[in-house]
C-alpha positions as CSV (number, residue, x, y, z in Angstrom):
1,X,114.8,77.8,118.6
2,X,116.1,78.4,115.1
3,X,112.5,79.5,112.9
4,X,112.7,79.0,109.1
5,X,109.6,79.2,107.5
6,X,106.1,81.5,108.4
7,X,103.0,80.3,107.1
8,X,100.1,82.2,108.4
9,X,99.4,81.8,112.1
10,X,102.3,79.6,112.5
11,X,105.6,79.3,112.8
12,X,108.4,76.4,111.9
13,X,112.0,75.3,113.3
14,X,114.7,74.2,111.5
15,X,113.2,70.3,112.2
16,X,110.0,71.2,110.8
17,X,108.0,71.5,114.6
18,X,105.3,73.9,114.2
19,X,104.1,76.7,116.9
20,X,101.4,79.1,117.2
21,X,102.9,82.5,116.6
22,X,101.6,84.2,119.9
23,X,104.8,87.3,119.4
24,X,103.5,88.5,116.3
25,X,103.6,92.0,115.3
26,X,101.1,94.1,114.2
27,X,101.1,93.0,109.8
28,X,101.4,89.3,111.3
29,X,98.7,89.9,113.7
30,X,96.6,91.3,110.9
31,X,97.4,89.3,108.2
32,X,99.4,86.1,108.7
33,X,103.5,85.0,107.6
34,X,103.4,84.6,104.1
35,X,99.4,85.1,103.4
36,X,99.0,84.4,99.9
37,X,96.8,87.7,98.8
38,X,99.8,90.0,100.5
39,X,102.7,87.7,98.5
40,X,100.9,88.2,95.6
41,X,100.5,91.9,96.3
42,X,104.3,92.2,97.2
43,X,105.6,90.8,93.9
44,X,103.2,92.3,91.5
45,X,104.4,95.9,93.3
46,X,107.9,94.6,93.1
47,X,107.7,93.9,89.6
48,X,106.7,97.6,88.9
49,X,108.5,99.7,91.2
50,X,110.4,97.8,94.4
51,X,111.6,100.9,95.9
52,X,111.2,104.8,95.8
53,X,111.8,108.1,98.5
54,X,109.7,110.6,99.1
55,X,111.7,113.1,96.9
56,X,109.6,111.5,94.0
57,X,106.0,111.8,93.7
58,X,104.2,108.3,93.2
59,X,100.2,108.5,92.8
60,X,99.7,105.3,95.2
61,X,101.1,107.9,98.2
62,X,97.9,109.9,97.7
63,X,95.7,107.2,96.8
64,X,96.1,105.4,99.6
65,X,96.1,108.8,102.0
66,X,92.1,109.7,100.1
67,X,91.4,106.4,100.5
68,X,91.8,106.0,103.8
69,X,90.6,109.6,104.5
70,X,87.3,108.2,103.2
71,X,87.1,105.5,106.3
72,X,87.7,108.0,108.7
73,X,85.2,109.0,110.8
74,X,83.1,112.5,110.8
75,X,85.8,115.2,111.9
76,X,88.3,113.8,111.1
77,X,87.8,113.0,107.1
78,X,90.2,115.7,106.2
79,X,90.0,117.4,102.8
80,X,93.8,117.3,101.3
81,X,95.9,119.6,100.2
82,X,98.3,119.8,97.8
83,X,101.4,122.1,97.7
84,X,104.8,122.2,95.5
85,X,107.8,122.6,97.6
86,X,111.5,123.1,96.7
87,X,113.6,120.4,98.6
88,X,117.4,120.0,97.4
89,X,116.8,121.8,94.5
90,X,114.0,119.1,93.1
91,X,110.6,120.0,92.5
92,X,107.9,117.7,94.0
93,X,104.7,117.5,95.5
94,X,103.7,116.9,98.9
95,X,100.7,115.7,100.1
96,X,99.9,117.9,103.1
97,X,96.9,117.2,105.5
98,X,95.9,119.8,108.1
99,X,96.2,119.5,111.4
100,X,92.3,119.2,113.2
């Protein structure tokens, strides 16, 4: 089976036969091949910054980390911490969360 083309739930061969996706990992499980909202997502990121490491310090990083902080559960919503390290001579900061 030679599969070309995700849409959603479903999957398609070369001839254009569809089958329900019952292998899918966890985003496709979640989300669907090629949901609109997340390909829409994908390029407007991509447009503004496609790829970065860790050396470099990018706001969404600690967004996303209070924002899901937030939908944690008593205990474990976690108040975090902020430190400046020294790694390879480059100055950064590092979102550090404590360990419960």
């Amino acid at each position: 089976m030679n599969i070309v083309e995700g849409k959603m739930q479903y999957l398609y061969d070369e001839s254009g036969r569809r089958y329900l996706d019952a292998f899918a990992g966890i985003v496709t499980v979640s989300c669907g091949h090629c949901h609109p909202e997340v390909v829409d997502a994908i390029v407007k990121q991509t447009k503004l910054l496609q790829h970065t490491t860790t050396i470099y310090l990018h706001h969404a990083v600690s967004d996303f980390a209070e924002a899901l902080a937030q939908k944690m559960p008593g205990n474990l919503k976690v108040p975090l911490q902020y430190k400046s390290c020294n790694f390879w001579h480059i100055h950064k900061k590092v979102l550090c969360i404590p360990s419960l």
